[in-house]
N, C-alpha and C positions, 0 to 999 in steps of 0.2 A: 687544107691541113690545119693553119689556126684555129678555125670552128669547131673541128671535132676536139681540140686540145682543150678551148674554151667549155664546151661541154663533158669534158670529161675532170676539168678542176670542180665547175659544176656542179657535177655529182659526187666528187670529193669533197667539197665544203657540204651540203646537203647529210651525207654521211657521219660525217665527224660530228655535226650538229646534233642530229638524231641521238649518237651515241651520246653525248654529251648528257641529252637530257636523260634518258633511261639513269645514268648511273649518278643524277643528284642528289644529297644528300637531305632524307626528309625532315630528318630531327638528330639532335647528336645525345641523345636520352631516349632510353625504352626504359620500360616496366617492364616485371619477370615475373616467373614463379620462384628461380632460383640464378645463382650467377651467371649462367651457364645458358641460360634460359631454353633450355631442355625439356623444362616440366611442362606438361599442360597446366592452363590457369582455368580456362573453362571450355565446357563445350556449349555453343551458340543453335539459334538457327536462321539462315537468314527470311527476314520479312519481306523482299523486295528480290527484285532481279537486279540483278549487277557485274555491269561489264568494265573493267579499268583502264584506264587511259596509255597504260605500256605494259612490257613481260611481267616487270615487278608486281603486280595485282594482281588477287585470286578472282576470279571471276564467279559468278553462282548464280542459281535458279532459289524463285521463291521457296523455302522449304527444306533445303537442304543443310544438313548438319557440316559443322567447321570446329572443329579443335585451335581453340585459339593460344599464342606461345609468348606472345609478347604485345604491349600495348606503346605505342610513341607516345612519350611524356612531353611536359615545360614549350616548346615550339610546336606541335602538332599531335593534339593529346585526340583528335576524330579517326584515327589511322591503328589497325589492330594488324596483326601479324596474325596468322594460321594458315590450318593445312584442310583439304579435302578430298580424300583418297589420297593421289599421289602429287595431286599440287598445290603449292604453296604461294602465301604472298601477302600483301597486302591489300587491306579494305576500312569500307569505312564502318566506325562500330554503330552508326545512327540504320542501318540497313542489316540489322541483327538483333535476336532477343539472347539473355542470356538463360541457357536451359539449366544446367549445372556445373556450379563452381566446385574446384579443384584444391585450389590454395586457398589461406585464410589469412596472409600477408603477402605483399607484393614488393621487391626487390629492383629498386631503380641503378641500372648500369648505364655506364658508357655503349652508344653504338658503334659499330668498325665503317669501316668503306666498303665492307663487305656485302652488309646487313642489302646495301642497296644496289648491288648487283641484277640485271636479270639473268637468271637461269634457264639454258634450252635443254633437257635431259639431263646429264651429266657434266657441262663442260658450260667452262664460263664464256660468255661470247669473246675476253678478249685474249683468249688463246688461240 
C-alpha cells in the first residue's frame, strides 16, 4: 500500500510541476495595436517550421499566414502573439516575415496572468 501512495504523490508533484510551468509569466509588458489589444498589428508569414514548447504557442508550417495581436516588450521582446485560423498563441518573431502592417503606432500595456494561460477549446485548464 505505501508504494502505490508514494507513487501516486509522484504523479501529484509531476503535475503540479507541469502546470506550474505552462502558466509562467513571459514578460509583464506587451505591445499593441490598441489597449485592448484587439486590433491586428500585422499580418506575417512564417519562414520556418515551428513547434512550441507548451499549449501557450502557435505552432506553423513554413508558409503559412498568422495575424499577429500583440508583441512582448522590455523582458522578452523575440515573442509575438497571433492567430491562425482558429489557434492562437505565441511565437517567436525571428521564424516570421512581415507581409503587411496594420497600425502605424504601437501601444505598450500591462500584461494579466491571463495573457499566459493555455487554452484547450473553450475552457481554461484550471476549471
Amino acid at each position: 500500500m505505501p508504494r502505490i501512495l508514494d507513487g501516486r504523490l509522484l504523479l501529484l508533484v509531476i503535475l503540479f510541476l507541469t502546470g506550474l510551468q505552462s502558466t509562467k509569466v513571459l514578460s509583464e509588458w506587451k505591445k499593441c495595436g490598441d489597449r485592448e489589444c484587439e486590433t491586428a498589428m500585422s499580418r506575417v508569414q512564417a519562414t520556418t517550421d515551428y513547434v512550441g514548447p507548451d499549449c501557450r504557442y502557435l505552432n506553423f508550417k513554413t508558409g503559412e499566414e498568422i495575424m499577429v495581436y500583440s508583441k512582448l516588450s522590455r523582458k522578452n521582446e523575440n515573442l509575438w502573439t497571433g492567430s491562425k485560423g482558429k489557434d492562437f498563441g505565441y511565437f517567436p518573431k525571428d521564424a516570421v516575415k512581415v507581409e503587411e502592417l496594420f497600425i502605424a503606432e504601437e501601444v505598450e500595456v500591462l500584461t494579466k496572468e491571463t495573457d499566459f494561460l493555455c487554452l484547450h477549446g473553450d475552457k481554461y485548464p484550471f476549471e
